[in-house]
C-alpha positions as CSV (number, residue, x, y, z in Angstrom):
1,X,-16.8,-6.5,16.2
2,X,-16.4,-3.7,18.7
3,X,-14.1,-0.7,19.0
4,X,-12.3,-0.8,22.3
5,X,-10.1,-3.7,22.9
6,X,-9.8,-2.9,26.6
7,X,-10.2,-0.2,29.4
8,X,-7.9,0.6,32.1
9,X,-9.5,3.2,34.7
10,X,-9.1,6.3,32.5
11,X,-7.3,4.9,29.5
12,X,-9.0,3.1,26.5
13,X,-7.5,1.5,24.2
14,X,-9.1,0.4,20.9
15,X,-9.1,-2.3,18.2
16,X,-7.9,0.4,15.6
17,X,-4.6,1.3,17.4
18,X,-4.0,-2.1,18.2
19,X,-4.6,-3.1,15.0
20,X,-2.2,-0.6,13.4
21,X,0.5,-1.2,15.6
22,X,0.7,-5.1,15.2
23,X,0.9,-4.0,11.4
24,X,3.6,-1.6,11.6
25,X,5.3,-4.4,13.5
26,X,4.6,-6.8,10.7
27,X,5.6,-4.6,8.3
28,X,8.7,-3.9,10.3
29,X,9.9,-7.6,10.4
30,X,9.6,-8.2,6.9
31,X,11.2,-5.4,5.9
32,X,13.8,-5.9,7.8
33,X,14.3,-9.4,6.0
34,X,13.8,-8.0,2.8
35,X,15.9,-4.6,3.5
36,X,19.2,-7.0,2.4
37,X,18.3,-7.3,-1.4
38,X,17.9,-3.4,-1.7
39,X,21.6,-3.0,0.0
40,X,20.6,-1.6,3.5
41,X,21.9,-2.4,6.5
42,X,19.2,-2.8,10.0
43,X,19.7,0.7,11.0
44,X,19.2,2.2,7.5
45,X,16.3,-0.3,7.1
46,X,14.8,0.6,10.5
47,X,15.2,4.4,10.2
48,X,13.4,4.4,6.7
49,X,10.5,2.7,7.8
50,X,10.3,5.1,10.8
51,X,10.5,8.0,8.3
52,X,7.7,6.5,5.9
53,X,5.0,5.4,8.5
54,X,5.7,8.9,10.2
55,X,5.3,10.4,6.6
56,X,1.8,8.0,6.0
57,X,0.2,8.8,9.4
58,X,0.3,12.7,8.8
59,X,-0.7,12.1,4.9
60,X,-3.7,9.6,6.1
61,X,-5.1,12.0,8.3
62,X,-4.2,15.0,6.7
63,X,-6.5,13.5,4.1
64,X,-9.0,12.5,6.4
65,X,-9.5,15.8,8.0
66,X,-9.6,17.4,4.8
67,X,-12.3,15.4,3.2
68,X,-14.4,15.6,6.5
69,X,-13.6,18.9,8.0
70,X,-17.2,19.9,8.0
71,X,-18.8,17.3,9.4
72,X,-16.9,16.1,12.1
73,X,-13.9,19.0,12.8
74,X,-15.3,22.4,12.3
75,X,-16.8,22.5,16.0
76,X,-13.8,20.3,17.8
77,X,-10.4,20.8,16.1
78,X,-8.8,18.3,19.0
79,X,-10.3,15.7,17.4
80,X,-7.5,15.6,14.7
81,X,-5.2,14.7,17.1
82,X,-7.5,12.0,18.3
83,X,-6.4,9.2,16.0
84,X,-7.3,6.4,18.7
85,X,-10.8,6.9,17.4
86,X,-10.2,6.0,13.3
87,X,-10.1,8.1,10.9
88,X,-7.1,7.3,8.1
89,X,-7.0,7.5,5.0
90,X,-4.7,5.1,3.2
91,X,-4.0,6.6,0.0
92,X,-3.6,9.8,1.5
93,X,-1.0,7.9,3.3
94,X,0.7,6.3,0.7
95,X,0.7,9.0,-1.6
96,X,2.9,10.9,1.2
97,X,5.0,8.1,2.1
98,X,5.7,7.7,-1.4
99,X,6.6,11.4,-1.3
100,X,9.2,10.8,1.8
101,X,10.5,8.1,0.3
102,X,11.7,9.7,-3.1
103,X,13.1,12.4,-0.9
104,X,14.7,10.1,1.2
105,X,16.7,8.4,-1.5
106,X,18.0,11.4,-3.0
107,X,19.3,12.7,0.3
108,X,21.2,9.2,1.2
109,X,21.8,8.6,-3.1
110,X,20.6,5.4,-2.9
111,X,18.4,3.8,-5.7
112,X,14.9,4.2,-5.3
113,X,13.7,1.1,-7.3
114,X,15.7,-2.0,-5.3
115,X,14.0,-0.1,-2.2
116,X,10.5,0.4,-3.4
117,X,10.7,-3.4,-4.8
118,X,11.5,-4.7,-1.3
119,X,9.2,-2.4,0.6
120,X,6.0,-3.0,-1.3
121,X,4.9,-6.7,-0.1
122,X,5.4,-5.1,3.5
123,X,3.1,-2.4,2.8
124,X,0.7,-4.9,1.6
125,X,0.7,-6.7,4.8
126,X,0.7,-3.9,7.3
127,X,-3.0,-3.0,5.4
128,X,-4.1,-6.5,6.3
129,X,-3.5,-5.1,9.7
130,X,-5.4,-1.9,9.2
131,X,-8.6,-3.3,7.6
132,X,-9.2,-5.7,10.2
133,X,-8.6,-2.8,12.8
134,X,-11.3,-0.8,10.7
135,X,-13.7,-3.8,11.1
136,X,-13.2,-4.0,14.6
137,X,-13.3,-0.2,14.9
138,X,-16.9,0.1,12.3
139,X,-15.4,1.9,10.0
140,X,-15.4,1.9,6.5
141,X,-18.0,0.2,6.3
142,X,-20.4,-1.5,3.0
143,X,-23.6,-1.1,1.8
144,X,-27.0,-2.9,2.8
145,X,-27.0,-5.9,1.9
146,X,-29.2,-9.6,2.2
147,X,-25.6,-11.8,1.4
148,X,-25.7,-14.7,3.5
149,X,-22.1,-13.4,4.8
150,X,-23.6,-9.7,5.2
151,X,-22.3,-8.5,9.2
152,X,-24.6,-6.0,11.1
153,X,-22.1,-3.8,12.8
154,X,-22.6,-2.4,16.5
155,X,-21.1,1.1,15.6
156,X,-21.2,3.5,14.5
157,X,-24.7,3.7,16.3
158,X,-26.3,5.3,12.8
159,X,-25.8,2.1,11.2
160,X,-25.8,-0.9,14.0
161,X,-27.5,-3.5,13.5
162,X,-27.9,-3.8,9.8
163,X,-26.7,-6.2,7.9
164,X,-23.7,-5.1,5.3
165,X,-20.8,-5.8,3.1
166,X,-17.8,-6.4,5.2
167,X,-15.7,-4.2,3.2
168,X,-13.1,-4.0,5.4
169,X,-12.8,-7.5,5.2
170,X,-13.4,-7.9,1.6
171,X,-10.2,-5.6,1.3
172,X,-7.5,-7.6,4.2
173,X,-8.3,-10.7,2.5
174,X,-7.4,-8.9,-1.3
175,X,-4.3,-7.6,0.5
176,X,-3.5,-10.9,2.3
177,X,-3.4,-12.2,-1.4
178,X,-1.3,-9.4,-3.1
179,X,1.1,-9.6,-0.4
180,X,2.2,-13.3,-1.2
181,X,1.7,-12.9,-4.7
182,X,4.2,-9.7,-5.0
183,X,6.8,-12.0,-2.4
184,X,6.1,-14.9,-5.1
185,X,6.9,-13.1,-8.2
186,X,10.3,-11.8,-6.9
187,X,11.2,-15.1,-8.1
188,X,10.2,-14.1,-11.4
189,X,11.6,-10.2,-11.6
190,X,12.5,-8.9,-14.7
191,X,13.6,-5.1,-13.8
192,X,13.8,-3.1,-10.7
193,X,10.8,-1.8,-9.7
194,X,8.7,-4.3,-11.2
195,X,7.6,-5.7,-7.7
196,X,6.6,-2.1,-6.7
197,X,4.9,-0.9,-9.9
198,X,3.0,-4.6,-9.9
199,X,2.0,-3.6,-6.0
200,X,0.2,0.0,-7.7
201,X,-1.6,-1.4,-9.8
202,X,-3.1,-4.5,-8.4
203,X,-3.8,-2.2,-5.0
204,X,-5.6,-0.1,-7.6
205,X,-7.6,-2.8,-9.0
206,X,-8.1,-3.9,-6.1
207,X,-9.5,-0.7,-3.9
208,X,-11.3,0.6,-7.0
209,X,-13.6,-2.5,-6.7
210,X,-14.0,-2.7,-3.2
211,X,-15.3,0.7,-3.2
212,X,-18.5,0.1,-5.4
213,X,-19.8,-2.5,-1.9
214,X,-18.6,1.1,0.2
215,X,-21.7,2.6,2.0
216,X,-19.8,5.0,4.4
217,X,-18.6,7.9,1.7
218,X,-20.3,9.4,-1.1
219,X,-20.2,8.3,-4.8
220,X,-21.0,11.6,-6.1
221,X,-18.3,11.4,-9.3
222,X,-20.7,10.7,-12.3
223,X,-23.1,9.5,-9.7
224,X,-21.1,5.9,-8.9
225,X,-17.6,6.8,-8.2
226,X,-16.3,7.8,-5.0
227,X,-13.2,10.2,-4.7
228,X,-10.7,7.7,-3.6
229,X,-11.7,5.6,-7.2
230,X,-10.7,8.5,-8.6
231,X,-7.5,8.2,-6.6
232,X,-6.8,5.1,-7.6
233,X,-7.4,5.2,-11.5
234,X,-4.8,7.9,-11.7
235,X,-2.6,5.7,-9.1
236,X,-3.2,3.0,-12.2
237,X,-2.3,5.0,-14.8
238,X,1.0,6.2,-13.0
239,X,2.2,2.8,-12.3
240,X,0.9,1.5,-15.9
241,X,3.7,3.7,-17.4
242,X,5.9,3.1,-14.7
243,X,5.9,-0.5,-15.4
244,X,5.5,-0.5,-19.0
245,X,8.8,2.0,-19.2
246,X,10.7,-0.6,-16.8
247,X,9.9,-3.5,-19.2
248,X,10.8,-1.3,-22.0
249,X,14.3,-0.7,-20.7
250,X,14.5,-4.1,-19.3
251,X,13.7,-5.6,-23.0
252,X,16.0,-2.8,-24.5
253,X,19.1,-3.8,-22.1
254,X,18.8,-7.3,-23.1
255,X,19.1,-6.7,-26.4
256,X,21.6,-4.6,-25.9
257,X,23.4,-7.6,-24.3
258,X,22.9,-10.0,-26.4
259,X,24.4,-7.9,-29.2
260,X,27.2,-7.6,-27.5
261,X,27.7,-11.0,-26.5
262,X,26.9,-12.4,-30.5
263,X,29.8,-9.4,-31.1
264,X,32.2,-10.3,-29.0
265,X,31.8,-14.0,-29.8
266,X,32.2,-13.3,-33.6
267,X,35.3,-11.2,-32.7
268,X,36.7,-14.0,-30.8
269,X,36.0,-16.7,-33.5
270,X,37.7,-14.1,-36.2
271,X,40.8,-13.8,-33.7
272,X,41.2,-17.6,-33.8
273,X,40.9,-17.9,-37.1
274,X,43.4,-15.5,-38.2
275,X,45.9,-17.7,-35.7
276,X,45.5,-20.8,-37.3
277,X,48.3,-21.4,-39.6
C-alpha cells in the first residue's frame, strides 16, 4: 500500500487517480454493453456517462471540502483543485450524479428507470475501482484493530504503522458482490427500476456497516454514527419506497392484465357460442 504509483521528473502520479480512471473505464465498457436494453445508442450512451462522472467528481468533492474545510482548506484553498491527492466523497457524488441524471432525462424525454436499471451494476464496479485506489492511497481508513487480517498502513504518517481494518477493502469486495448480484437478477426483473432501487439499498446496507470498522471520521451522531450513516439511512428509506411503489404498480398492472385477458377470453367464448347453430 503506497500512494504514488510512479514519478516522472516533476510529475507524480498516484494510486488514487489511477485507480479512478481504470474505474471510469470499467464502468464505461459495461455501460456501453448494457446502454442497448435502456434504448441508447454509443454516442447517447457515451455522452451520459461523461455528464454523470463530470456531475459525481464536483458532488464528491464538493462534499469533501465542505465536511473538511477547516481542517485541511481554510489556509490553502488550491488544494481543492488538488484531487490527485484523495479526497472524494462518494455519496456526495452519487447524490449529484443522480441529480444530473434526472435532469438529463427530461431534457432528452427519455425514461429514467430502463436508464438507471442499466447504469447501476456499472456504478457498482467503478467503486471496486475507487476503494482499492483509497487503499493504495491510505485513505478511509478502519479502526485499531488485533484481526489477524488487520493492515498497518504507511500513510497518512499520523496513523502508519498500526494495524487496522482494511475498510477500503472490506467495501470493494461488498461492491465486487453487488455488482454481479444486480447483473444476476436482471434475469429475474419484475418492473423498471427494480435493478436501480435494489443497487440503493443494498449500497446502503452495505456502507452503513462498513462505517462502524471506520476510524478516519468522526461518529459524533448519538455518539456511534457517522454523517455519511446518516446519508445512507435516508438513501434506504428513499429507495425502500421507490422499490416498494414499483412492485406496487408492477403487481397492479398484472392484474390489470390478467383481467383483461380472462375478459376478452370470456367475450370470445360468448361470440362462438352465439355462432353455433
Amino acid at each position: 500500500m503506497h500512494p504514488i504509483f510512479v514519478e516522472l521528473g516533476p510529475l507524480t502520479i498516484r494510486w488514487y487517480g489511477v485507480c479512478v480512471a481504470l474505474g471510469f473505464l470499467a464502468a464505461f465498457a459495461l455501460f456501453r454493453r448494457r446502454a442497448k436494453r435502456a434504448g441508447l445508442g454509443a454516442d447517447l450512451a457515451t455522452n451520459l456517462l461523461l455528464l454523470l462522472f463530470g456531475a459525481g467528481l464536483i458532488g464528491a468533492r464538493a462534499w469533501y471540502v465542505a465536511r473538511y474545510w477547516r481542517e485541511e482548506f481554510v489556509d490553502n484553498p488550491r488544494e481543492i483543485f488538488m484531487l490527485q491527492h484523495g479526497g472524494l466523497v462518494f455519496l456526495g457524488g452519487f447524490f449529484a450524479a443522480m441529480a444530473a441524471l434526472w435532469v438529463w432525462s427530461r431534457v432528452k424525454r427519455i425514461p429514467l428507470a430502463p436508464v438507471a436499471d442499466a447504469l447501476a451494476p456499472c456504478l457498482a464496479l467503478g467503486q471496486v475501482f475507487g476503494r482499492v485506489g483509497c487503499f493504495m492511497n491510505g485513505c478511509c481508513y478502519g479502526r485499531v484493530s488485533d484481526a489477524p487480517w488487520a493492515i498497518a498502513p504507511n500513510a497518512p504518517p499520523a496513523v502508519a504503522g498500526i494495524p487496522r481494518h482494511p475498510t477500503q477493502l472490506y467495501e470493494a469486495l461488498g461492491l465486487l458482490d453487488l455488482t454481479l448480484a444486480l447483473i444476476f437478477m436482471q434475469r429475474f426483473q419484475r418492473y423498471p427500476g427494480q435493478i436501480a432501487w435494489s443497487y440503493a439499498l443494498l449500497y446502503a446496507i452495505l456502507r452503513f456497516s462498513v462505517e462502524f470498522f471506520r476510524g478516519d471520521v468522526p461518529h459524533d451522531l448519538a455518539g456511534r454514527f457517522t454523517s455519511a450513516q446518516a446519508a445512507c439511512a435516508l438513501l434506504f428509506f428513499i429507495a425502500w419506497i421507490g422499490s416498494a411503489r414499483g412492485a406496487f404498480l408492477a403487481a397492479k398492472r398484472r392484474r390489470t392484465a390478467a383481467r383483461d385477458a380472462m375478459a376478452k377470453s370470456a367475450g370470445a367464448a360468448i361470440s362462438r357460442s352465439l355462432e353455433r347453430p
